[in-house]
KEKE-3310 file (N, C-alpha, C; in steps of 0.2 Angstrom, whole numbers, plus 5000, padded with zeros to 4 digits):
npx = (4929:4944:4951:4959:4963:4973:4970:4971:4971:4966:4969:4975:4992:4997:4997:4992:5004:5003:5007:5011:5013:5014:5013:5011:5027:5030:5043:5053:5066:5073:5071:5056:5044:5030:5022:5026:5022:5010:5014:5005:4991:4972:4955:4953:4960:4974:4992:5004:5022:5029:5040:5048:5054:5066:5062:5053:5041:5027:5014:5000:4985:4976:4965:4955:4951:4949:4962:4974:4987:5005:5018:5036:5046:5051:5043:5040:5028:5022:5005:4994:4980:4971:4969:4977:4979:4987:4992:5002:5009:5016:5024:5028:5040:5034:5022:5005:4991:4975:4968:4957:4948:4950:4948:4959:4977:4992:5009:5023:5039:5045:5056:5067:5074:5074:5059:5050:5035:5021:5006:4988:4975:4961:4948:4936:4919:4914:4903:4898:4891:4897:4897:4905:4913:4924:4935:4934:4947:4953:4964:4967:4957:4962:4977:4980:4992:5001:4995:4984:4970:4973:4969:4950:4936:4923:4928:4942:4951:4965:4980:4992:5009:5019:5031:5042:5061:5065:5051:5035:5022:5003:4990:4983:4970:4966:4954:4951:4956:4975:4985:5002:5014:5029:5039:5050:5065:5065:5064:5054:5047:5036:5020:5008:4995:4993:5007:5017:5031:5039:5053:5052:5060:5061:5064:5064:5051:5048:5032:5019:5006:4990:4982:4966:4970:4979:4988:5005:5016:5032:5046:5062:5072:5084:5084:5069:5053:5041:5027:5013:4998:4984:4969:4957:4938:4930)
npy = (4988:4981:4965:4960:4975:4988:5001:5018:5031:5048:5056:5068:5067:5059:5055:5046:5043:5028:5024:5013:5009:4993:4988:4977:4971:4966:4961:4963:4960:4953:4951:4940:4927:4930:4919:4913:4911:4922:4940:4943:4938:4938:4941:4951:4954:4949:4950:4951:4951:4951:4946:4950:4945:4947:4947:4935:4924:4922:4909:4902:4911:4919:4933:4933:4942:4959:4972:4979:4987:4993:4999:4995:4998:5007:5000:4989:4981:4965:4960:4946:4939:4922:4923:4930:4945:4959:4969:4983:4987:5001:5010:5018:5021:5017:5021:5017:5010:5002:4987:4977:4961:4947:4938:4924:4927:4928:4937:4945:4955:4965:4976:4974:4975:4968:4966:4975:4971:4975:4965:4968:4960:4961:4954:4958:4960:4968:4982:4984:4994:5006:5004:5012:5025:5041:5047:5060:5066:5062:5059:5065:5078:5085:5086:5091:5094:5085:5072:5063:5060:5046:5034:5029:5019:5009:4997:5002:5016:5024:5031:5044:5046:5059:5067:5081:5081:5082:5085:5089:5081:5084:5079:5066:5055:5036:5024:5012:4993:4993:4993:4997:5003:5005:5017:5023:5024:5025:5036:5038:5047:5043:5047:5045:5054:5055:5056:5048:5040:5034:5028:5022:5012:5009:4999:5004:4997:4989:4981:4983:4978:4987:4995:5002:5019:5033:5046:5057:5062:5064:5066:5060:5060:5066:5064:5065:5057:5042:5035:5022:5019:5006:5007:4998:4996:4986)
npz = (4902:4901:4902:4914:4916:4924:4935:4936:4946:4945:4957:4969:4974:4989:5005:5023:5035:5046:5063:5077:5094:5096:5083:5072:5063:5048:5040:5024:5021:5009:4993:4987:4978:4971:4973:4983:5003:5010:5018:5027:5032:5033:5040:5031:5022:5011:5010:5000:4996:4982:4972:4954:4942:4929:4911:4914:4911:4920:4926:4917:4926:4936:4944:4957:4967:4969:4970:4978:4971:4974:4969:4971:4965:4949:4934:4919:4912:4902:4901:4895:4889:4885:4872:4865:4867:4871:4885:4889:4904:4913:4926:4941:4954:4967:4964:4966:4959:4958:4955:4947:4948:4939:4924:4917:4912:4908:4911:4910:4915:4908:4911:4911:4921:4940:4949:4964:4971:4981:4984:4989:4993:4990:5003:5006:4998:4984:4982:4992:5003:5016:5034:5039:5050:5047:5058:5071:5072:5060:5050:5038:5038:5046:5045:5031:5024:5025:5022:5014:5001:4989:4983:4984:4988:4986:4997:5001:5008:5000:5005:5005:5012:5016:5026:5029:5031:5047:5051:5060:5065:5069:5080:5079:5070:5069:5065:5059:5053:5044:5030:5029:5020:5017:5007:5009:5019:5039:5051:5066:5077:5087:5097:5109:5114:5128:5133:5132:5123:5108:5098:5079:5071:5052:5037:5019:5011:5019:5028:5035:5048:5057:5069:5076:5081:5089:5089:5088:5076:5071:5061:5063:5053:5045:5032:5017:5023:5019:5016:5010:5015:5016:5021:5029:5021:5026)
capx = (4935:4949:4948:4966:4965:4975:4964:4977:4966:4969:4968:4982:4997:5000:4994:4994:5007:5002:5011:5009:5014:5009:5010:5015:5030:5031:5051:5052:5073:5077:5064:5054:5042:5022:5018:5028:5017:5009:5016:4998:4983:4968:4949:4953:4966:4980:4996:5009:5027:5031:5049:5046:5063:5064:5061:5052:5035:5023:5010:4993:4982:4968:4965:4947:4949:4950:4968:4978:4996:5007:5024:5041:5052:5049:5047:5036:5027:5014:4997:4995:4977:4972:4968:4985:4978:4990:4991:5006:5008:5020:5022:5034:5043:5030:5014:5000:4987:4969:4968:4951:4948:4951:4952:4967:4982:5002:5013:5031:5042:5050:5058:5075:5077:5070:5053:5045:5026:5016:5000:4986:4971:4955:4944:4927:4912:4913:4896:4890:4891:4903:4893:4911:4913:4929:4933:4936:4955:4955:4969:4965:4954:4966:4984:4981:4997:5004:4989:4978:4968:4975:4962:4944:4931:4920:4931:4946:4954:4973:4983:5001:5010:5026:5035:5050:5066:5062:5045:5032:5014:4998:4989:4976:4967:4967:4948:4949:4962:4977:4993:5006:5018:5036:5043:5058:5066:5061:5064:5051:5046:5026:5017:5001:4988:4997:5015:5021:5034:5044:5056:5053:5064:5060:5066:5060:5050:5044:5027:5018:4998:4989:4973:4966:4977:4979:4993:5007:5023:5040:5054:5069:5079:5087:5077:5062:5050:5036:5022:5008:4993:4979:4962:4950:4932:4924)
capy = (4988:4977:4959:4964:4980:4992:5006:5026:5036:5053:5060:5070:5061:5061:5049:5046:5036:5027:5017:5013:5004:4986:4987:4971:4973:4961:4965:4959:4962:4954:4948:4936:4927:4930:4913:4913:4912:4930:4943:4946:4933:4938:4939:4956:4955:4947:4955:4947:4957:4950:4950:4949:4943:4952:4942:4928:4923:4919:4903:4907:4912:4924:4935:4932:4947:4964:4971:4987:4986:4997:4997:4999:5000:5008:4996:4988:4973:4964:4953:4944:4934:4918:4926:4933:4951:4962:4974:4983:4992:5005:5011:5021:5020:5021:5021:5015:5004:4999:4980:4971:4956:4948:4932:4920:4929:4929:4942:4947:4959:4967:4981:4974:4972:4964:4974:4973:4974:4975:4965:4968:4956:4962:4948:4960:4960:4974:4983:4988:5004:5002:5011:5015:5033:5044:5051:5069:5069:5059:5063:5070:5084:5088:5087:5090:5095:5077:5065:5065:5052:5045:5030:5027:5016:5004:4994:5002:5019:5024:5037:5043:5054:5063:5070:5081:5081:5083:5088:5087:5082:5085:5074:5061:5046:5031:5020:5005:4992:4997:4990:5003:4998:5011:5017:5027:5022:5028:5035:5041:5047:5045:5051:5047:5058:5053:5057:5041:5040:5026:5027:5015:5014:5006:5001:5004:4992:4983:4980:4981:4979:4992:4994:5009:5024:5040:5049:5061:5059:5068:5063:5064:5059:5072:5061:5063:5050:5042:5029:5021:5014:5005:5005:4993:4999:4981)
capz = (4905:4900:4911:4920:4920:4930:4936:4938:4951:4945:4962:4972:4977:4995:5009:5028:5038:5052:5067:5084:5098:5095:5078:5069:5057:5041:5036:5019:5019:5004:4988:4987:4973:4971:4976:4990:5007:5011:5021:5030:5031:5039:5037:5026:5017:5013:5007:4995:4992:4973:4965:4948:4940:4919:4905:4915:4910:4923:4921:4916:4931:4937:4950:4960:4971:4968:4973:4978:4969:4977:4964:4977:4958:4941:4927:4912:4911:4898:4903:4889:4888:4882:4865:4863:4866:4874:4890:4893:4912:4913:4931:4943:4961:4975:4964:4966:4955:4957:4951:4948:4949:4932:4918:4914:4909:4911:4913:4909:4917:4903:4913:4913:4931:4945:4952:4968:4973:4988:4981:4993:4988:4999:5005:5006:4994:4980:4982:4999:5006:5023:5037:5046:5048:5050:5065:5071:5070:5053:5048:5031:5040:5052:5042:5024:5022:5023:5023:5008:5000:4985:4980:4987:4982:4994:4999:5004:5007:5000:5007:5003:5018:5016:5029:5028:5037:5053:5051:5065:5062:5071:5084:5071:5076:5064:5068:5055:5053:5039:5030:5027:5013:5019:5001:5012:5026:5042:5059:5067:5084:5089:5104:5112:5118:5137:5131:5130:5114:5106:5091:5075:5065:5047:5029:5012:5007:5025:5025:5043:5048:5060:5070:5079:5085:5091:5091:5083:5074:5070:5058:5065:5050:5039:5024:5018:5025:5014:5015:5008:5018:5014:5025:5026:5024:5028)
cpx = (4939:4950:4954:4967:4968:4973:4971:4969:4970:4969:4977:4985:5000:4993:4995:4997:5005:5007:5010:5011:5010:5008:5015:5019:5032:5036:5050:5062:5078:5070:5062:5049:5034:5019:5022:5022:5017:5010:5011:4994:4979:4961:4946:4955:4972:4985:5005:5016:5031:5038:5046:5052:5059:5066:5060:5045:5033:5017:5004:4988:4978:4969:4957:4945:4953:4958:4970:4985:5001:5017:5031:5047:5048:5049:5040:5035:5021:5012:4997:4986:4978:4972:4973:4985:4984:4992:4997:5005:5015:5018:5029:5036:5037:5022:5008:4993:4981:4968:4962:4952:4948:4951:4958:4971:4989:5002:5018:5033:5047:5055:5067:5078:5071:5064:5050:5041:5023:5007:4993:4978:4964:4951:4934:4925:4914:4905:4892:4894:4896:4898:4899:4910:4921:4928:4936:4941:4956:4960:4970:4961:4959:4975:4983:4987:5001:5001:4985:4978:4969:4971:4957:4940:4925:4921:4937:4947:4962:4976:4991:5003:5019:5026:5041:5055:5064:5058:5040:5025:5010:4995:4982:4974:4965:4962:4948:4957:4966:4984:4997:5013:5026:5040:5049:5059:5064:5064:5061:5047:5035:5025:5011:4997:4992:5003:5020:5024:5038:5045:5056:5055:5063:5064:5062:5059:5049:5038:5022:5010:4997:4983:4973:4972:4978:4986:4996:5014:5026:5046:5059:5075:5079:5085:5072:5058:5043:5032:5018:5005:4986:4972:4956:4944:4928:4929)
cpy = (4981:4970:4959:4969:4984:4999:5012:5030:5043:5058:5063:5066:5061:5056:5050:5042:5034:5023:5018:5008:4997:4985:4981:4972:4966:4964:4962:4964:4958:4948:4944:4934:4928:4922:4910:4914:4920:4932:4944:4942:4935:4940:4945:4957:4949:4948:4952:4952:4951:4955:4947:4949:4947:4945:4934:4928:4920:4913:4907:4906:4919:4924:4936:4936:4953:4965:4977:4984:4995:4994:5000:4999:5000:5002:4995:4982:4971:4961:4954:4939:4928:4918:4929:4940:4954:4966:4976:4989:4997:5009:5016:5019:5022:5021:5016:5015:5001:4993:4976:4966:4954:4940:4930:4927:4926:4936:4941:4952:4960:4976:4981:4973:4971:4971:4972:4977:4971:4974:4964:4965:4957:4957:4949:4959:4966:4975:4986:4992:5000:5011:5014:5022:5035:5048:5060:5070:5063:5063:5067:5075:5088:5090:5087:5092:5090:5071:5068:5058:5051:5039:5029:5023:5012:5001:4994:5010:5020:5032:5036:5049:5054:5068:5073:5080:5086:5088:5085:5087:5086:5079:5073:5054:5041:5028:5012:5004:4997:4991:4998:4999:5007:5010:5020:5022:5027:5030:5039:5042:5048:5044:5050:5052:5058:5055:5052:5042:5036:5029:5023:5018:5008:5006:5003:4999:4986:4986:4979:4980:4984:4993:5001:5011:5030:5045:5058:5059:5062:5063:5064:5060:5066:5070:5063:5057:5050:5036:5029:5016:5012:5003:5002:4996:4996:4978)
cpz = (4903:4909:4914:4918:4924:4931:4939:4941:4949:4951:4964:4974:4983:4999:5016:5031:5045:5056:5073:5088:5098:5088:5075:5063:5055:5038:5030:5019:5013:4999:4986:4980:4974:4973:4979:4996:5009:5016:5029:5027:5034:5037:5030:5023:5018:5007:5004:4994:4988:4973:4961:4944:4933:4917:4907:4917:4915:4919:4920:4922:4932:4943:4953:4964:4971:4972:4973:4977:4972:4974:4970:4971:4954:4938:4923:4914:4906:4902:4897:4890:4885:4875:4863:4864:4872:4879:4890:4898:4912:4921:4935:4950:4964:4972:4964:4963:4959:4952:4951:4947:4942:4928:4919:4912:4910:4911:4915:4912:4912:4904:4912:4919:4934:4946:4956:4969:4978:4985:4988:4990:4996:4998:5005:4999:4992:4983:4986:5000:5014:5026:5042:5046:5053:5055:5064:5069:5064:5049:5040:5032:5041:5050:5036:5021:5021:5022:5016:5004:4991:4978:4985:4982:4990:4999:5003:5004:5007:5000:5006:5008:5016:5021:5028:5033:5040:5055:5058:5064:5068:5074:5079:5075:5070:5068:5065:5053:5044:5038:5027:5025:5016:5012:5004:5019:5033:5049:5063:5076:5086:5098:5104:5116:5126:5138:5133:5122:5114:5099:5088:5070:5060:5042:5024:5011:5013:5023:5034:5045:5057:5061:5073:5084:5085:5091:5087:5082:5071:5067:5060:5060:5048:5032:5023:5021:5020:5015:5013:5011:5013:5020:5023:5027:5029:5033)
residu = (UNK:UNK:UNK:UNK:UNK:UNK:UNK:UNK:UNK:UNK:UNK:UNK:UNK:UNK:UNK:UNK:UNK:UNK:UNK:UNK:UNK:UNK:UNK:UNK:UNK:UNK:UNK:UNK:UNK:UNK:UNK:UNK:UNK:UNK:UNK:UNK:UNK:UNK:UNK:UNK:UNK:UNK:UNK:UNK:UNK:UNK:UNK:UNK:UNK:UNK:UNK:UNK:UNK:UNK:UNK:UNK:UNK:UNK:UNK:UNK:UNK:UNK:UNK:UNK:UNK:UNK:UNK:UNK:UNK:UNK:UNK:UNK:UNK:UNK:UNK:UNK:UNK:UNK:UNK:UNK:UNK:UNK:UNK:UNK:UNK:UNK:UNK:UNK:UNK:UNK:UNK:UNK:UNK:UNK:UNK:UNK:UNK:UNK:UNK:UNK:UNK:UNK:UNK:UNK:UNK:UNK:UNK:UNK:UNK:UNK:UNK:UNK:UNK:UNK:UNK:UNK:UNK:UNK:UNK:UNK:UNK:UNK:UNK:UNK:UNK:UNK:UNK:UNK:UNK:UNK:UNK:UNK:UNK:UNK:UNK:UNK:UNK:UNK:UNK:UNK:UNK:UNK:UNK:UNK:UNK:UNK:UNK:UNK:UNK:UNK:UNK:UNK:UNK:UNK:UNK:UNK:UNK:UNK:UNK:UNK:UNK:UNK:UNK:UNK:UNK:UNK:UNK:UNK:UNK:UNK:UNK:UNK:UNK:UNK:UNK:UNK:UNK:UNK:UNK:UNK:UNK:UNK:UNK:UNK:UNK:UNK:UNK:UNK:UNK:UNK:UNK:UNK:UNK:UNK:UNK:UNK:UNK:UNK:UNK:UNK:UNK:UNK:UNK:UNK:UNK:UNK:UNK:UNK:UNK:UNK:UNK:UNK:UNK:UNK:UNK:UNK:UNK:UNK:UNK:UNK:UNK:UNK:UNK:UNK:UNK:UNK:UNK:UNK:UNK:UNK:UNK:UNK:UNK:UNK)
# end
């Protein structure tokens, strides 16, 4: 494997969104640079959202820890090593990338326009087996019609959920923390188990963290609604 790599999970395309009362929202309402301070620090992650201007080279630098790229604009880019060897990434709105850990390189944005990215850099150990286990109302059991798992590995699960206008899901329960990366805007009504409910309403392109949770949730826009979370296994 190529020493930056970007790993395509050929699995199906669809994910689960979570949110809940208490949950910490990181706005990113206008674009920021990859070595800007991160979004999210904490002993499992921590979560960068990268503008990447066009036709401007980064220094040379290396990544020490594995990473979930989650693209929120289409575009192009090379890595480029220190041997002059070449990578180019070619990627679309909304998807989602597997990035090991890797050597020296740069990297160009050769898209033509700006491109923002939700780099999520996990802090665990590749290797061990994670003795968590998913619960009964895991929401990929229990709604697979909007929840479906898009990458797994050991370290993390990645889900993509689509709702439509003014769809109503199924009660799920979320056990382990998670970031969830909002490719649509959002207005969403959740309901716990007690019947307690709260309206949050979101942009495209905030970025928020999330621990255990129980509940169910209904779109009440006339939009589609769409996220991408990422679950920690460690």
């Amino acid at each position: 494997m190529n020493r930056f790599a970007f790993v395509r999970y050929t699995l199906p395309r669809r994910t689960y969104w979570l949110c809940f009362f208490g949950f910490v929202f990181m706005t990113a309402p206008a674009p920021f640079a990859a070595d800007n301070p991160a979004k999210i620090d904490n002993d499992q992650a921590r979560i960068l959202v990268a503008n990447s201007a066009p036709d401007v080279k980064s220094s040379l630098h290396k990544h020490d820890m594995n990473r979930v790229m989650i693209y929120l604009d289409a575009g192009k880019m090379t890595l480029t090593d220190p041997n002059g060897k070449v990578e180019t990434l070619n990627f679309k709105a909304g998807e989602v990338l597997w990035s090991p850990a890797g050597g020296l390189h740069t990297s160009l944005n050769v898209s033509g326009h700006a491109v923002r990215i939700v780099e999520v850099e996990l802090k665990s150990k590749p290797g061990r087996a994670s003795t968590l286990q998913q619960p009964a109302l895991d929401p990929v059991k229990v709604d697979p019609k909007r929840y479906k798992v898009e990458l797994e590995n050991d370290q993390v699960r990645v889900f993509r959920v689509r709702y439509g206008p003014h769809d109503k899901g199924v009660m799920h329960e979320h056990t382990l923390n998670r970031v969830i990366t909002f490719i649509t805007d959002g207005n969403m009504k959740v309901t716990t188990p007690d019947g307690e409910s709260k309206i949050l309403k979101t942009a495209a392109g905030d970025v928020t963290w999330g621990g255990p949770a129980k509940h169910t949730e209904e779109n009440l826009s006339d939009q589609p609604f769409e996220v991408v979370v990422v679950e920690f296994k460690q």
